[in-house]
C-alpha positions, 0 to 999 in steps of 0.5 A: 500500500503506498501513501497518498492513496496511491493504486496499490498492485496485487501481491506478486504481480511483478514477479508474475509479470517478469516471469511471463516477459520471456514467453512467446504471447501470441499477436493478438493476446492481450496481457492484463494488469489489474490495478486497484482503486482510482485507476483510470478507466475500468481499473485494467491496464492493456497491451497494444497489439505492437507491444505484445508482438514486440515482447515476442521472441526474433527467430533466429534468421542464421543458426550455427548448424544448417539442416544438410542433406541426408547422405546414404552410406556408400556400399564398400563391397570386400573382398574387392580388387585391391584386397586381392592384390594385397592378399597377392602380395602377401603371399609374394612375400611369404616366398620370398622369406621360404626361398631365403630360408631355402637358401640359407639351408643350402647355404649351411648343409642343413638337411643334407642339402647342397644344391637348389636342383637337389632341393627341387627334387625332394617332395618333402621340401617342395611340399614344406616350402609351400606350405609355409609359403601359405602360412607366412601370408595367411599369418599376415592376412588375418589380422589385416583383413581383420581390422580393414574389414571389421569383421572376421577374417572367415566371416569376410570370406564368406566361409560358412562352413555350416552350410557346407556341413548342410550340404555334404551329400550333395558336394561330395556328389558333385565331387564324384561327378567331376572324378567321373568327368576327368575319366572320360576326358582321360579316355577321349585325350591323350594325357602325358605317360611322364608328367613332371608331377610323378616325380615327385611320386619317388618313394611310398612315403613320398606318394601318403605326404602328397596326398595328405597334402594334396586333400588337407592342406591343397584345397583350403588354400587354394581356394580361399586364393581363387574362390575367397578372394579372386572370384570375388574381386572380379565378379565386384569389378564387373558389376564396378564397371557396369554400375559407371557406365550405366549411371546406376547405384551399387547393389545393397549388401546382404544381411551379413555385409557381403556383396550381391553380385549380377548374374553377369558378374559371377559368370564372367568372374568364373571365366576370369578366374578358372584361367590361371587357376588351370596355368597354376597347374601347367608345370605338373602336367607338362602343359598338355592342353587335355589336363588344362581343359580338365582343370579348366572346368573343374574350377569352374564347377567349384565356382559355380558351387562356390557362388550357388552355396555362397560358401568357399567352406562348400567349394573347398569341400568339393576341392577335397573330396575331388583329390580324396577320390583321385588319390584313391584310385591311385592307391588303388592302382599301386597296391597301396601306394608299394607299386608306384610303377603301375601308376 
């Protein structure tokens, strides 16, 4: 109450007013302020439509962080042509390390070794360089890849081995099929009678190393060279180069992360890749084009098994069992591998 009969405000009337100051009033809300006694008027003081809209909050015309366009992730398909480069790489190197290790055995008698055409000529130590050729890049690839493709190593290659697990019947039938197949084609053309490879048949015990390694150690890496990582590449490279020049957008990755290759891509990945596949093999078979053409279309039914599983644990089943069935008839034949001179 002020003296003098002064209008008197209603208690908490200014902490109400500084507390509504800072809200948004609408244009044409009015805001009352009631006075007492002998105010003018009714005794109510109101806002004008120009000091309501005053009070209100200026947008702000320029905020710091403006709305961008929503941008789709972009689709990075593995194992693509520059994975398989480095894969490539890493197994050059890993010879390069077995061929010095070689050297140094030659060098220092280890073994009984004095000479590289003495070495060339012991299957144990073809068999072992080659192997640790294998594990040398594979030693390198996993951890890579691992962390390039931030998944696991198997996982990026499509592995799956519960698939082929699924599927076992079936791969071994194809596998028998495509023993069937190098039957008929060794009776139509003409094979080599000396091929390099019997060499390395010497002993017996020559004959049970390479074929354990040829059905345990061979194939799995074989085809995680060609079926893991080529097959792949070329398939990815394809549909690359189709998508540029057609204008149109990359093929969205399955549910686990892998590609989706066109019909085209996988077709002419499969032409691609069974080549050197077929060459790999050349020396052991003294470049005759029959044993070429056969190993041509073998890697062309793993492809196709490894593409229609979806599973490069499928193909290298296949690979397997191919080689279990080829080395049994050589075990066959020799009497248990005594008679290598039936062969």
């Amino acid at each position: 109450m002020m003296d003098g009969g002064g209008p008197e405000r209603v208690e908490g009337s200014e902490e109400a007013a500084e507390s509504r100051s800072d809200e948004v009033l609408p244009v044409f809300e009015h805001r009352e302020l009631v006075e007492d006694g002998a105010g003018a008027g009714d005794g109510h003081e109101q806002l004008s439509l120009f000091e309501s809209a005053a009070l209100a909050p200026i947008p702000e015309l320029f905020p710091e962080r403006m709305p961008g366009p929503i941008l789709e992730p972009a689709v990075i398909r593995h194992p693509n042509f520059v994975d398989a480069l480095l894969f490539l790489l890493m197994l050059v190197v890993g010879w390069l390390v077995a061929t010095a290790g070689l050297g140094a055995a030659i060098y220092f008698h280890w073994f009984g070794l004095h000479d590289f055409e003495a070495a060339l000529k012991s299957t144990p130590l073809a068999l072992g360089t080659q192997l640790l050729v294998y594990a040398l890049g594979l030693s390198v690839a996993v951890p890579f890849f691992r962390m390039v493709w931030h998944k696991r190593y198997f996982a990026g290659l499509n592995w799956h081995a519960e698939r082929a697990y699924r599927l076992r019947y079936w791969l071994v039938a194809v596998a028998f099929l495509l023993n069937v197949l190098a039957l008929v084609v060794g009776l139509v053309v003409k094979f080599p009678e000396h091929a390099p490879i019997d060499k390395m048949f010497a002993t017996s015990a020559d004959a049970w190393m390479l074929a354990c390694f040829g059905v345990l150690v061979a194939p799995f890496f074989e085809e995680m060279i060609f079926r893991g990582f080529l097959l792949p590449a070329m398939a990815t490279a394809w549909d690359w180069a189709a998508e540029k020049m057609h204008g149109e957008r990359p093929r969205a990755l399955d549910g686990e992360g892998n590609p989706v290759w066109s019909a085209g891509a996988m077709v002419f990945a499969a032409l691609v890749v069974s080549a050197p596949f077929a060459w790999m093999h050349s020396a052991q078979v003294a470049q005759a084009w029959g044993p070429l053409l056969l190993l041509y279309c073998v890697s062309l039914a793993l492809c196709a098994v490894r593409l229609a599983a979806r599973s490069l644990a499928a193909s290298t089943l296949v690979h397997s069992a191919y080689n279990c069935m080829l080395f049994a008839l050589m075990f066959a034949q020799t009497d248990g591998f005594r008679h290598l001179d039936k062969m």
